[in-house]
matplotlib code that plots the C-alpha trace (Angstrom):
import matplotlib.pyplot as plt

x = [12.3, 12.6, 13.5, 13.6, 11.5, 11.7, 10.0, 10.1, 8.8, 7.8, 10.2, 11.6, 15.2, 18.2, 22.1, 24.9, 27.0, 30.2, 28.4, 24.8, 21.4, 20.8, 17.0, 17.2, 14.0, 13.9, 18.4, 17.8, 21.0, 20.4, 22.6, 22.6, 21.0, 18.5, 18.2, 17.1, 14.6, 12.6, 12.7, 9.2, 7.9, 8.7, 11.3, 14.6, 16.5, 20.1, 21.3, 23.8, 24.2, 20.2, 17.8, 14.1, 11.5, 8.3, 6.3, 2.9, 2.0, 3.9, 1.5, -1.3, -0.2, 0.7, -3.1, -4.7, -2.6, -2.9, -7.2, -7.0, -5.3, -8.0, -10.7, -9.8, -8.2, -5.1, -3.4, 0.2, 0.2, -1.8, 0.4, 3.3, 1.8, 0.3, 3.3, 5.7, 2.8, 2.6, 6.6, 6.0, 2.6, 2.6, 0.1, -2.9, -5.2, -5.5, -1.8, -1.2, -3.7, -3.7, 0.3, -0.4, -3.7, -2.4, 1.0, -0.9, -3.2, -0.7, 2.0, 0.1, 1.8, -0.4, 1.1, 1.3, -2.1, -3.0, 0.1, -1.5, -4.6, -3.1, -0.9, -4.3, -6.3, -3.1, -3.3, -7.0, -6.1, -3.5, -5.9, -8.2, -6.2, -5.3, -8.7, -9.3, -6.3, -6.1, -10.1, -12.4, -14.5, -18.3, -18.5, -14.7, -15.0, -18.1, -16.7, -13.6, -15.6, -17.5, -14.4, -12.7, -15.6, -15.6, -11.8, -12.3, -15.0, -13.1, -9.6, -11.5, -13.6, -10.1, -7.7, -11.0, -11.6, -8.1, -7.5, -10.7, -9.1, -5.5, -5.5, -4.6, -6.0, -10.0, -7.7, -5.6, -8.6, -10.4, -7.6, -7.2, -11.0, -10.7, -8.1, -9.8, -13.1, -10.8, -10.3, -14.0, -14.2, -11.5, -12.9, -16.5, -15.4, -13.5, -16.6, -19.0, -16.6, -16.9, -20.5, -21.0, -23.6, -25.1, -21.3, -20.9, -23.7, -23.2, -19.8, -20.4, -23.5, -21.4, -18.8, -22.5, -23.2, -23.0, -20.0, -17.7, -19.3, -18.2, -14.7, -15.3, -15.2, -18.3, -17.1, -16.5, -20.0, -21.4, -20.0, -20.7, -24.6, -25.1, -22.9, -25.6, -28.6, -27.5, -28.6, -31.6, -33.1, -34.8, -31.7, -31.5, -27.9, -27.8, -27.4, -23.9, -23.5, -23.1, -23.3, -26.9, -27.6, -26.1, -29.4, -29.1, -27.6, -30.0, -32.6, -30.9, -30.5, -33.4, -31.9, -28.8, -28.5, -27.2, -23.7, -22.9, -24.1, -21.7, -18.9, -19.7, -20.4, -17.0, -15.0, -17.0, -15.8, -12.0, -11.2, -12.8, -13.3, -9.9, -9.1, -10.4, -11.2, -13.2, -15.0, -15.7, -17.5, -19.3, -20.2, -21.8, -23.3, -25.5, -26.4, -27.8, -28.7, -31.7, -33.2, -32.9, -33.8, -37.1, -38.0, -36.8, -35.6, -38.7, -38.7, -37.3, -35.0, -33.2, -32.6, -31.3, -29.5, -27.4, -27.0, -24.8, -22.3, -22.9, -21.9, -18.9, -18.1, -18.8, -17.1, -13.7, -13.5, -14.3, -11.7, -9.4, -10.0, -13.3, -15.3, -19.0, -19.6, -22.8, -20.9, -22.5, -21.1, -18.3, -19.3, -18.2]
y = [32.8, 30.5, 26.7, 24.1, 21.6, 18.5, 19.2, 15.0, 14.1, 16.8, 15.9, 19.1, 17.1, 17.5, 17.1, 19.1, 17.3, 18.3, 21.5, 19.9, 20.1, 15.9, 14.8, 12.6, 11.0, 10.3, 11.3, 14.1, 16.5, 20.2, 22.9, 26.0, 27.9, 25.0, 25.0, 28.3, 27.8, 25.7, 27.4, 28.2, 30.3, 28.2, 28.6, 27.2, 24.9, 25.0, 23.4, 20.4, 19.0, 18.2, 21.5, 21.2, 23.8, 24.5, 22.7, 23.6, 24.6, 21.6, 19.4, 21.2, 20.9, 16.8, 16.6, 17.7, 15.6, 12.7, 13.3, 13.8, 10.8, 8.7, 10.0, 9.3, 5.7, 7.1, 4.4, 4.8, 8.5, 8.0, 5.4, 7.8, 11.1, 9.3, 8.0, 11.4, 13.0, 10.4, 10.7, 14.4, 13.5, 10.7, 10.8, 11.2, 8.6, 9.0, 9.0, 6.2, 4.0, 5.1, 4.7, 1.0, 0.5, 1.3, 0.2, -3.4, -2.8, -1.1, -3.9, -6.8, -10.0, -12.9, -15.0, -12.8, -12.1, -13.4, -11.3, -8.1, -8.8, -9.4, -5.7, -3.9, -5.5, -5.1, -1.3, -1.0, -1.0, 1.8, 3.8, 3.7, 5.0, 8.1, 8.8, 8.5, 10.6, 13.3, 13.4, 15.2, 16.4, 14.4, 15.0, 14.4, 11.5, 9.8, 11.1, 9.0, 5.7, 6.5, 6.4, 3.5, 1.3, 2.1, 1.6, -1.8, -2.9, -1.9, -3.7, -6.8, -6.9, -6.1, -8.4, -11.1, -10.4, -10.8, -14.2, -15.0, -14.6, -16.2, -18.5, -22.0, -24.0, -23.7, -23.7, -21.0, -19.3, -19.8, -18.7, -15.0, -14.9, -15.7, -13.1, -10.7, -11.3, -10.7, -7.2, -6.2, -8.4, -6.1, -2.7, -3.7, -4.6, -1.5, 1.1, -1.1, -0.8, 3.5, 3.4, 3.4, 0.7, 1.0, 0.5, -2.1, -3.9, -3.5, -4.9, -8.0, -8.9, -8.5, -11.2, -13.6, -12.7, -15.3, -12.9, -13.8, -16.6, -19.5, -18.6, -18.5, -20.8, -22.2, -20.6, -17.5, -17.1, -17.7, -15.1, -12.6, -14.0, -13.5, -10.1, -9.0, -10.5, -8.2, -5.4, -7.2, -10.1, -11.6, -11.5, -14.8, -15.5, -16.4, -19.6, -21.0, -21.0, -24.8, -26.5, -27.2, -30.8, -33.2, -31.8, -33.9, -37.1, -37.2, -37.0, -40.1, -42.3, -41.4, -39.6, -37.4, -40.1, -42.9, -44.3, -43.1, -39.3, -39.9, -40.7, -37.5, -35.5, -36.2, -35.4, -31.9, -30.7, -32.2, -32.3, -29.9, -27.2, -27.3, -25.0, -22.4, -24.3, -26.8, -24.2, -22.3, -25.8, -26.0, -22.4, -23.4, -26.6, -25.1, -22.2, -24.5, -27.6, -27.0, -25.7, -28.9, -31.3, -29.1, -29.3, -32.7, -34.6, -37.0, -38.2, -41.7, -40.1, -37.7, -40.8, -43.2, -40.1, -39.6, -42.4, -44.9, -41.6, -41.0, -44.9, -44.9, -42.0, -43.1, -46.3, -44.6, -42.5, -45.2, -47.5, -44.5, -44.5, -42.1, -43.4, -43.9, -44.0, -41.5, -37.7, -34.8, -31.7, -29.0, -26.1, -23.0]
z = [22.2, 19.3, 19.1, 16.8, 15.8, 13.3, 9.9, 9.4, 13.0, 14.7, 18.0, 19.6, 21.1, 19.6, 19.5, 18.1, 16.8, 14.3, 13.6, 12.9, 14.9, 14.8, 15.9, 18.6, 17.6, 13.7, 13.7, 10.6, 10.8, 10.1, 8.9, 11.2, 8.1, 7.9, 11.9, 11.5, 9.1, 11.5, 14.6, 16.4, 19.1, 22.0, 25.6, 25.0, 27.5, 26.0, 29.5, 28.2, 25.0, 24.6, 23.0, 25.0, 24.4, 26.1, 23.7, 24.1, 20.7, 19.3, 21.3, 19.9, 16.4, 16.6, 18.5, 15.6, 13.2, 15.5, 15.6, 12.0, 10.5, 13.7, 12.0, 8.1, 9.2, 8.6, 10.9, 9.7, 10.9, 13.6, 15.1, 14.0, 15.9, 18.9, 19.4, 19.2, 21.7, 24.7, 24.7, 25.7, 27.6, 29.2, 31.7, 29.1, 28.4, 24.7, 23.6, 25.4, 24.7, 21.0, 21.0, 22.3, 19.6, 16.2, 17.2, 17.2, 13.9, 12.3, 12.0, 12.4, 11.9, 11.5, 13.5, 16.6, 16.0, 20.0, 20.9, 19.3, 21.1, 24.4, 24.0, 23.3, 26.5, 28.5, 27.9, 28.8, 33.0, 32.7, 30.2, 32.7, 35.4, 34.0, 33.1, 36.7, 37.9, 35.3, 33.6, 36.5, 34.4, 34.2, 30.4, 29.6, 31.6, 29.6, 26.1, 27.4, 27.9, 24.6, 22.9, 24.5, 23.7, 20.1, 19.7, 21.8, 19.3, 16.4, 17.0, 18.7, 15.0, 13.0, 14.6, 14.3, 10.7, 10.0, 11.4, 9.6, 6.6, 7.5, 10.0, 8.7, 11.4, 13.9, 16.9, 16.1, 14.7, 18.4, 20.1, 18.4, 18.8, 22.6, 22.8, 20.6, 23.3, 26.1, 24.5, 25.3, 28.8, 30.2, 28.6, 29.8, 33.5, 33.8, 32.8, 34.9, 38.1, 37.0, 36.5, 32.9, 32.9, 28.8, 27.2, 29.8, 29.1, 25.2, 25.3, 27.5, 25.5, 22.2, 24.0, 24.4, 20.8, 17.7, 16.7, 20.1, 21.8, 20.2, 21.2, 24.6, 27.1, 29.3, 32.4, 30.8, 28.5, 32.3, 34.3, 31.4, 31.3, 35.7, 35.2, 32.5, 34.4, 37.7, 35.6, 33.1, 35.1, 32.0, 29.7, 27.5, 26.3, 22.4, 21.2, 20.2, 16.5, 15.3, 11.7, 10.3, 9.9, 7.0, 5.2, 2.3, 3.8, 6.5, 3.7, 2.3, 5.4, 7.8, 10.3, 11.7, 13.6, 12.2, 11.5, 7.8, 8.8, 12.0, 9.8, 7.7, 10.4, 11.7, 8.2, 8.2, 11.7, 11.4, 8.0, 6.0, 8.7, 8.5, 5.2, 3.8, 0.8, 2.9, 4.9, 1.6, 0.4, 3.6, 3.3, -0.4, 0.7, 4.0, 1.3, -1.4, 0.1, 2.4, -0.6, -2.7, 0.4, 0.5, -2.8, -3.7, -0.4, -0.5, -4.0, -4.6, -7.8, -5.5, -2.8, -5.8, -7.1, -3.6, -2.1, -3.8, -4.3, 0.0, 0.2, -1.4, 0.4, 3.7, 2.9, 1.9, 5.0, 7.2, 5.6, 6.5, 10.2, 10.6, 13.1, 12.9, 16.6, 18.0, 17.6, 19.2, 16.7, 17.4, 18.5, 16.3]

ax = plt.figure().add_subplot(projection="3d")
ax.plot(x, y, z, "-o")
ax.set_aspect("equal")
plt.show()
């Protein structure tokens, strides 16, 4: 028997209402003759006011769109057709955890960036469970984990790469990044406690890598490192990323160790690290300068060249309350 089926949304529930067919999902009205024009192959449930149909084909139809627009990074219509399907289904893993993921990298608001992060690492639990309860299947199973790792590492890297171009301050910055870490940390401990020991391993050494690490805290970089080393005893965690040395005004003064390159080293973590166009000019500076201390840093010109401009410097931000106590660098 035929039944109706949205052209706009593809949702198979509607109304009558005043003579019209009205989509409870996206609220088009249809005409009868209209009504007509869209009805598939499908069994009707006219029971009440609401039109159901066995919608098995539908399903079919809106998987294929849904896997589609996923593989072109289509995420408007992905977000749209994962969504309409885990309404009908659910108790599979895929809708929901895609409904949840390009919900959050869809509409992302920078400054609920955390928040998106948190929704995404939230859903990873109950995607895992109806893996468990509904995928039996060996094969399924493991195609399952090899797609949840890649979507893990691709909104953890989105959501970071976003911030890293808006965020207006390093704390907020290391927050999304610890969220965006906690993303993978939930992902790998799920598919170690089911076995699946190489994605695991992949994702809590991406969370120790230069990339994650310098978001997370001691105690955390830790537990990931003896977690690792229960299944590669000689595994060395990477080292955290911090600034290179003042090259040129430790070529100036001696050392990287001495009051004036104290005072700088200070005005590089706190004050220019915090804008983008300060961390641009440190960006430029760590590029260029251990190239010119190389070539040049022991000639008296290049010293006479520096060093009054370094004083006077020094001298300002000091005079405006930067200390030039011993500092050991932030770490990044």
């Amino acid at each position: 028997m035929k039944a109706i089926v949205c052209e706009l949304c593809g949702s198979n529930e509607f109304v009558k209402e005043d003579g019209y067919f009205v989509c409870q999902h996206c609220g088009t009205r249809y005409s009868l003759e209209e009504a007509k024009k869209l009805m598939i192959e499908g069994t009707v449930d006219v029971s009440g006011s609401v039109i159901k149909i066995d919608n098995t084909q539908d399903l079919k139809n809106l998987y294929e769109l849904a896997r589609r627009a996923k593989e072109t990074s289509n995420i408007a219509d992905a977000e749209k057709y994962y969504g309409l399907i885990v309404q009908s289904n659910p108790n599979d893993w895929e809708s929901y955890f895609y409904s949840v993921f390009y919900t959050q990298v869809n509409n992302i608001n920078v400054s609920h960036l955390p928040f998106h992060a948190q929704n995404i690492a939230k859903s990873i639990i109950p995607t895992f469970k109806l893996i468990d309860d509904n995928v039996h299947d060996d094969e399924e199973r493991q195609k399952a984990f090899d797609e949840l790792t890649i979507a893990c590492l691709k909104g953890a890297t989105t959501l970071k790469e976003v911030a890293k171009t808006y965020f207006n301050s390093i704390d907020t910055y290391n927050e999304i990044g610890l969220q965006c870490a906690k993303i993978l940390l939930e992902c790998a401990c799920e598919l170690e406690e089911r076995g699946d020991i190489k994605n695991s391993l992949n994702l809590f050494k991406t969370i120790n890598s230069q990339d994650y690490n310098k978001f997370a805290p001691p105690e955390m970089t830790k537990t990931i490192t003896n977690l690792i080393k229960k299944y590669e005893p000689d595994y060395v965690q990477p080292g955290m990323i911090a600034f290179a040395g003042c090259y040129v005004a430790t070529a100036v003064y001696g050392s990287y160790d001495c009051p004036e390159v104290w005072t700088l080293r200070r005005y590089r973590d706190f004050t220019l690290a915090e804008t983008w166009y300060g961390r641009a000019f440190i960006r430029t500076y760590y590029a260029i300068s251990p190239t010119l201390v190389k070539w040049f840093g022991k000639t008296d010109w290049f010293k006479k060249l520096w060093k009054p401009m370094l004083d006077r410097m020094v001298g300002d931000l000091q005079s405006k309350g930067v200390e030039n106590t011993p500092y050991e660098d932030r770490k990044w």
